[in-house]
DRENKOLFI-397951 format. One record per residue (C-alpha): chain; y, z, x. Coordinates in nm, 4 decimals, m for minus. Layout:
<migus>
A	Y	Z	X
...
</migus>
This chain:
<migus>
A	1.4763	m1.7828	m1.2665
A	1.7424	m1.7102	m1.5913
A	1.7450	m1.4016	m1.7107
A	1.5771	m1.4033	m2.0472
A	1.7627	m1.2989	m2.3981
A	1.8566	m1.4194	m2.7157
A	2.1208	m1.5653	m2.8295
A	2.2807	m1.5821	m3.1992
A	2.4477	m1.8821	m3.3729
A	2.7604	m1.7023	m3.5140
A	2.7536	m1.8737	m3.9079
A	2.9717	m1.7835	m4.2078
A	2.7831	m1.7024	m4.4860
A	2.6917	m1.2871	m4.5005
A	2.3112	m1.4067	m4.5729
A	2.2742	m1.5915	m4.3124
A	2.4133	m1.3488	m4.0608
A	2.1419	m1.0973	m4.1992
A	1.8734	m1.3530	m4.1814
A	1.9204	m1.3934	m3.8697
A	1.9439	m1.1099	m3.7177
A	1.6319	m0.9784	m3.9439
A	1.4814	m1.3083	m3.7477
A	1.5718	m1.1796	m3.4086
A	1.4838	m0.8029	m3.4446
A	1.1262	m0.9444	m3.5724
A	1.0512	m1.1522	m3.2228
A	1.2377	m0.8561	m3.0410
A	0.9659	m0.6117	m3.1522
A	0.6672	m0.8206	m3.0642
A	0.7905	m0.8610	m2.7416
A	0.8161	m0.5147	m2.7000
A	0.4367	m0.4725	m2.8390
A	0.3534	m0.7241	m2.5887
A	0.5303	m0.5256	m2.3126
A	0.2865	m0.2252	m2.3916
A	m0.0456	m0.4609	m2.3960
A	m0.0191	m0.7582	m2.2036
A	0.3026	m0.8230	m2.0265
A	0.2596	m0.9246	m1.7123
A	0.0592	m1.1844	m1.4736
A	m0.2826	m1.1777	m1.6848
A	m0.4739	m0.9133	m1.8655
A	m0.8334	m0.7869	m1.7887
A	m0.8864	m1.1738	m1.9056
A	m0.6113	m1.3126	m1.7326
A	m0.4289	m1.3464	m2.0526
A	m0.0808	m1.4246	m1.9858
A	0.2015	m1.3088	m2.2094
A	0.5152	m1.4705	m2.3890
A	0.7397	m1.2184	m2.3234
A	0.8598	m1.3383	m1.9345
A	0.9318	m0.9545	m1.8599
A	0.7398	m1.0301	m1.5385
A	0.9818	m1.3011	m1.4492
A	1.2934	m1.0929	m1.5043
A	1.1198	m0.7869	m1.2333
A	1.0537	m1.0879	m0.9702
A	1.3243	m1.0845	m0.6674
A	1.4826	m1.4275	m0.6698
A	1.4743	m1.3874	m0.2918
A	1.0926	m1.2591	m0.1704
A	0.9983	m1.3393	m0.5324
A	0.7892	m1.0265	m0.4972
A	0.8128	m0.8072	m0.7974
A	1.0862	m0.5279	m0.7884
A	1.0657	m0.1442	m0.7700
A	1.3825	0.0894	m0.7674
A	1.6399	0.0684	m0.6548
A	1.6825	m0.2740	m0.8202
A	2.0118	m0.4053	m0.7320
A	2.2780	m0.6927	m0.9576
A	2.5894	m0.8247	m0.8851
A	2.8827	m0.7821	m1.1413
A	2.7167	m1.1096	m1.3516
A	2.3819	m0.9374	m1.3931
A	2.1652	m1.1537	m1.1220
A	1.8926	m0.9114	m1.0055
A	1.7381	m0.8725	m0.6367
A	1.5310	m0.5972	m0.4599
A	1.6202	m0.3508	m0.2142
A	1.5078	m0.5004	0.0667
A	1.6451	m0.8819	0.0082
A	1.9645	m0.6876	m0.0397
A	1.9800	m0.6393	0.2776
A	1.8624	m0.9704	0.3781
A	2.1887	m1.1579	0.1912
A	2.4127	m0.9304	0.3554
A	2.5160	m0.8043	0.0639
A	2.5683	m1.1399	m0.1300
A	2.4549	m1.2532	m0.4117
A	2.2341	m1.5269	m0.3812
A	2.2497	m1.6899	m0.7287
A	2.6836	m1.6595	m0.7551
A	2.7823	m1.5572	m0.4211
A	2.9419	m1.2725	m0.5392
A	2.9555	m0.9477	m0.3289
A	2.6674	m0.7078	m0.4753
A	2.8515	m0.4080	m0.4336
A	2.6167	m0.0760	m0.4833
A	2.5549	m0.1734	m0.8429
A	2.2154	m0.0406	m0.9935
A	2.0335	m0.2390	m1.2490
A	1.9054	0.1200	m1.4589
A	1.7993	m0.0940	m1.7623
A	1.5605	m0.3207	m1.6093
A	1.3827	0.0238	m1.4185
A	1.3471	0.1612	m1.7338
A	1.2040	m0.1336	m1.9064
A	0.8990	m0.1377	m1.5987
A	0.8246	0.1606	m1.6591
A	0.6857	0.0649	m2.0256
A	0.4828	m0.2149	m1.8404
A	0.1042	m0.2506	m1.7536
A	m0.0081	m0.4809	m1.4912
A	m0.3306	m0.6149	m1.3701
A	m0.3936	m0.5599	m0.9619
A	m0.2847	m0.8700	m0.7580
A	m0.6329	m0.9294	m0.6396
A	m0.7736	m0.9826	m1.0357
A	m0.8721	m1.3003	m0.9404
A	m1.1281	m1.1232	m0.6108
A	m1.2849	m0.9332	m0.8639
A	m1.0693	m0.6127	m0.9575
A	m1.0068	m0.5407	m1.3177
A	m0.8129	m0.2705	m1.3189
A	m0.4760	m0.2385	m1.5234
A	m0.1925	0.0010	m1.4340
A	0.1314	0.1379	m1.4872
A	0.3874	m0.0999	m1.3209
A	0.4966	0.2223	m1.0778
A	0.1372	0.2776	m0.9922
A	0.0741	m0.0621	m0.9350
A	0.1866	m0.1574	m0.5612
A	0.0021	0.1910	m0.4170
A	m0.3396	0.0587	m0.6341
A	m0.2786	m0.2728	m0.4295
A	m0.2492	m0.1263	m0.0716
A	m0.5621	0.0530	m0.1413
A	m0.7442	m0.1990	m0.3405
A	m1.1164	m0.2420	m0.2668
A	m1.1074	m0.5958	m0.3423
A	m0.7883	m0.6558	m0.0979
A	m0.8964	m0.9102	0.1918
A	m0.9870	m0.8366	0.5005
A	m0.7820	m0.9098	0.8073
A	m0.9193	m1.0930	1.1037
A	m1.0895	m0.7755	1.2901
A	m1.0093	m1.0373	1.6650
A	m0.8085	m0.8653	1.8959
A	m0.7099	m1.0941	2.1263
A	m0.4264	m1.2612	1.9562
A	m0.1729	m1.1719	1.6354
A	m0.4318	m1.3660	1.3944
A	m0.2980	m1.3381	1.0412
A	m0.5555	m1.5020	0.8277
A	m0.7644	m1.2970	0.5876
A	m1.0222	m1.3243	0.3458
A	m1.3688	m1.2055	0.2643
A	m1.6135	m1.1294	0.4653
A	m1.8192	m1.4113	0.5550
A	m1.5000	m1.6210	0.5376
A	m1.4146	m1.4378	0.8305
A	m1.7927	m1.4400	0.9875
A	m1.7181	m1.8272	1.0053
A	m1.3490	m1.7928	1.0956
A	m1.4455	m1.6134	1.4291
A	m1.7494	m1.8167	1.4872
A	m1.5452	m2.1516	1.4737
A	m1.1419	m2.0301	1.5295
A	m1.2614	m1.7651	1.7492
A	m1.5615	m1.9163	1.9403
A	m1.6590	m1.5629	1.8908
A	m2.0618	m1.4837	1.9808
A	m2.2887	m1.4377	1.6980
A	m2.6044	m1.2177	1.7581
A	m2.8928	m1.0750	1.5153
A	m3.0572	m0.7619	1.5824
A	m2.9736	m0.3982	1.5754
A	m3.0138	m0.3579	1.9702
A	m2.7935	m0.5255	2.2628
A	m2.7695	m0.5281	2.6135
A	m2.4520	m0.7087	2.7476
A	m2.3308	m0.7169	3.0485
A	m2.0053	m0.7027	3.1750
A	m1.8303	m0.8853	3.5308
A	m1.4768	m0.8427	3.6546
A	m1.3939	m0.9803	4.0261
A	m1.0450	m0.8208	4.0341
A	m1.1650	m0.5005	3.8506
A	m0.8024	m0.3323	4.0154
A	m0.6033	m0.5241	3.7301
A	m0.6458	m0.3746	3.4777
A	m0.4520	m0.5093	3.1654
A	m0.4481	m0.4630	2.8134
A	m0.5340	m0.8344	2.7133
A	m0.8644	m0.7805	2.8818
A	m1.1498	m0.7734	2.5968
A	m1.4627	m0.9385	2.4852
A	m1.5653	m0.9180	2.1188
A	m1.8982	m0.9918	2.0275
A	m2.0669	m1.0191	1.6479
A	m2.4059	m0.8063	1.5305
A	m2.5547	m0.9284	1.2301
A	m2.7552	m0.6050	1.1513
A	m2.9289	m0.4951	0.7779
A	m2.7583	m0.7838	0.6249
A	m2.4245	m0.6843	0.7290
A	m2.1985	m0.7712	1.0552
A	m2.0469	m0.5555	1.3094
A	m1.7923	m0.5949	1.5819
A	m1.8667	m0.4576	1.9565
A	m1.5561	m0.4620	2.1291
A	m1.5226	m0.3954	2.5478
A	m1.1998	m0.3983	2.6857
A	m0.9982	m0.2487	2.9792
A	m0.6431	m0.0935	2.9415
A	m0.4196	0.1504	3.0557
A	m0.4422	0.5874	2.9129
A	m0.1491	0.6989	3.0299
A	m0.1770	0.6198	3.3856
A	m0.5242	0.6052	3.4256
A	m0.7290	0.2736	3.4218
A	m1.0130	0.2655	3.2070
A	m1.2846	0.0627	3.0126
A	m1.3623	0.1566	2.6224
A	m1.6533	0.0067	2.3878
A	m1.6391	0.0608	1.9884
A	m1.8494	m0.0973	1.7011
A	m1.6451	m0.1667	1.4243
A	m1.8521	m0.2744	1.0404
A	m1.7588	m0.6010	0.8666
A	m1.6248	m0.3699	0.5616
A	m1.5349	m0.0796	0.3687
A	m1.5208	0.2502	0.5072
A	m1.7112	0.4082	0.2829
A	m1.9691	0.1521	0.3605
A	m1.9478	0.2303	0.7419
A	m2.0760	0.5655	0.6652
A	m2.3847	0.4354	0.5993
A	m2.4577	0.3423	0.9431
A	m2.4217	0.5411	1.2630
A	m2.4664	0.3513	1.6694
A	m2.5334	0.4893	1.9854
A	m2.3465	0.3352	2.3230
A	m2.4746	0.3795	2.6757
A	m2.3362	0.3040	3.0248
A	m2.4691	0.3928	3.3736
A	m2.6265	0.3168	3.7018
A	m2.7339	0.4822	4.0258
A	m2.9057	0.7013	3.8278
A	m2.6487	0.8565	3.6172
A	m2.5655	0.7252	3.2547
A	m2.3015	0.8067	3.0021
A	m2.3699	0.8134	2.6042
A	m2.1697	0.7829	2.3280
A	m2.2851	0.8126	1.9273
A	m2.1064	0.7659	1.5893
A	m2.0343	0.5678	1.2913
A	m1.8622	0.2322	1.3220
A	m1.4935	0.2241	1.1862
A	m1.4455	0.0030	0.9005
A	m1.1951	m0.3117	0.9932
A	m1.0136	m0.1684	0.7651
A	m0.8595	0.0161	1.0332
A	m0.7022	m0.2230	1.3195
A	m0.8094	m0.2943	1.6372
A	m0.5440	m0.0919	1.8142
A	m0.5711	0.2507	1.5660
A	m0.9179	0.2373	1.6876
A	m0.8457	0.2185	2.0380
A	m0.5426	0.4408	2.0554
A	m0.7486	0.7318	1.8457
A	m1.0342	0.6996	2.1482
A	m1.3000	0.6656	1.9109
A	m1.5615	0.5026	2.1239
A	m1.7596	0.5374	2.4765
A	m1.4416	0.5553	2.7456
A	m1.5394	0.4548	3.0845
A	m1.2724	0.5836	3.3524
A	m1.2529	0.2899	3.6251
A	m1.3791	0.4868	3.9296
A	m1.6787	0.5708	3.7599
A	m1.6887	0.2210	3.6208
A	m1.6915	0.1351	3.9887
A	m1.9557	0.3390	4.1122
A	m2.1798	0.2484	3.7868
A	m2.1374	m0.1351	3.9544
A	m2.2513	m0.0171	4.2961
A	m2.2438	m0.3040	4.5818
A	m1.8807	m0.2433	4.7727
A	m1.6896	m0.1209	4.4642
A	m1.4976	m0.4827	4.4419
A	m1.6581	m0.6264	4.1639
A	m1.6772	m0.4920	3.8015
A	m2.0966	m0.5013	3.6569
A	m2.1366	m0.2894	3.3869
A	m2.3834	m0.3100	3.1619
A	m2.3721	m0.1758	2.8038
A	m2.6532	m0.1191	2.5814
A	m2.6858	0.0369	2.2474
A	m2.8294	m0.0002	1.8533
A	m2.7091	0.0477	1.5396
A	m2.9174	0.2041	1.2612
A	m2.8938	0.3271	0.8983
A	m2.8556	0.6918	0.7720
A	m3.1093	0.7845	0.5365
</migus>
């Protein structure tokens, strides 16, 4: 990417000097209307501008757009902060050493700009200030979802029923309807107890999914089981909706209720913040009966919607 600019023919007559630069000063100032409209990668209508500001705020490196500190070598060649780091202090375009050289100009000219979110094209519409831009994005309620299985670093994302058929078919994950269940869970070795131990299992409930996970890992030093719903969605959605979990046997029972965490929120900040029915492994144990040496629980609950 070149860094964009004019350039004048020098000429001899006074006129034509004036011309000119009358000529220049002219496309100059609609770029600068531009800049305070549409500049950027489309407007409300996906519009794209002339003006190729964009292009001069987009990291050669990451090719992500730039926020200060934007960094340029002694020839002008822009990169972010973090590819900075990346190059080991190089310049990738001339191989020159960047030094601690700050590019103030090109800060001030994004602050002037509007943007459209990144996720336009999923529906948002929004435009903002090029500052307020990248917090918008991380909180955007059109962002995709990520892949709400735990048993492996899955990156892909995507809407919902994208990812209803991505665990169904990737996943092999089990697809239920109903607002009730009653699984049940077997160990043989229920004294190894490791964090890779899980089962996910998919509700399709109102018209809308949710994710009951079971899995066995280590609090502090203590072995223990854990079961949380989590809703195929927004948070504020999840609110909507409250479940009820229960546990027991030999005539003792343990019950948890409360409202499913949205996916938005992984797997593990779930699990670490505790929010579900905890089973410690000794009661786990007893709940199986028989000689203690084989893991049986069986969990039951239902899901309904607050009025």
């Amino acid at each position: 990417m070149a860094p964009g600019g004019s350039a004048f023919k020098e000429v001899l007559e006074a006129h034509s000097t004036i011309a000119d630069c009358d000529i220049a000063t002219s496309k100059s100032e609609n770029n600068i209307t531009l800049a305070k409209g549409t500049v950027g990668l489309g407007g409300k209508d996906g519009v794209y501008s002339n003006s190729g500001v964009h292009e001069l705020l987009e990291c050669p490196v990451c090719t992500n757009l730039m926020y200060p500190p934007i960094h340029q070598c002694p020839n002008g060649h822009t990169l972010c902060s973090n590819c900075k780091l990346r190059v080991h202090n190089c310049c990738p375009t001339c191989r020159y050493d960047l030094g601690n050289i700050r590019c103030l100009a090109l800060e001030k000219v994004a602050e002037s700009l509007e943007l459209p979110c990144k996720y336009q094209s999923l529906g948002c519409l929004d435009i903002f200030p090029y500052y307020s831009k990248l917090k918008h994005e991380q909180h955007c309620r059109f962002r995709p979802y990520s892949c709400p299985y735990a048993g492996s670093e899955c990156s892909v994302t995507g809407d919902i029923p994208a990812l209803v058929a991505h665990l169904k078919d990737d996943h092999k994950v089990d697809m239920h309807d109903g607002c009730t269940f009653n699984h049940r869970y077997v160990k043989s070795n229920p004294h190894e107890v490791e964090n890779a131990t899980w089962m996910l299992t998919v509700f399709n409930c109102f018209g809308r999914q949710f994710c009951l996970h079971f899995e066995a890992f280590q609090l502090g030093m203590a072995p223990v089981y854990m079961a949380f719903l989590r809703f195929m969605g927004d948070d504020n959605e999840a609110k909507k909706f409250s479940y009820s979990l229960e546990v027991g046997g030999n005539g003792r029972k343990l019950v948890w209720q409360g409202i499913p965490r949205s996916i938005r929120d992984s797997h593990r900040k779930v699990r670490d913040s505790q929010d579900g029915l905890i089973i410690q492994r000794n009661l786990a144990l007893y709940f199986s009966g028989g000689d203690r040496q084989e893991l049986k629980l069986r969990v039951t609950g239902r899901v309904w919607k607050e009025e």
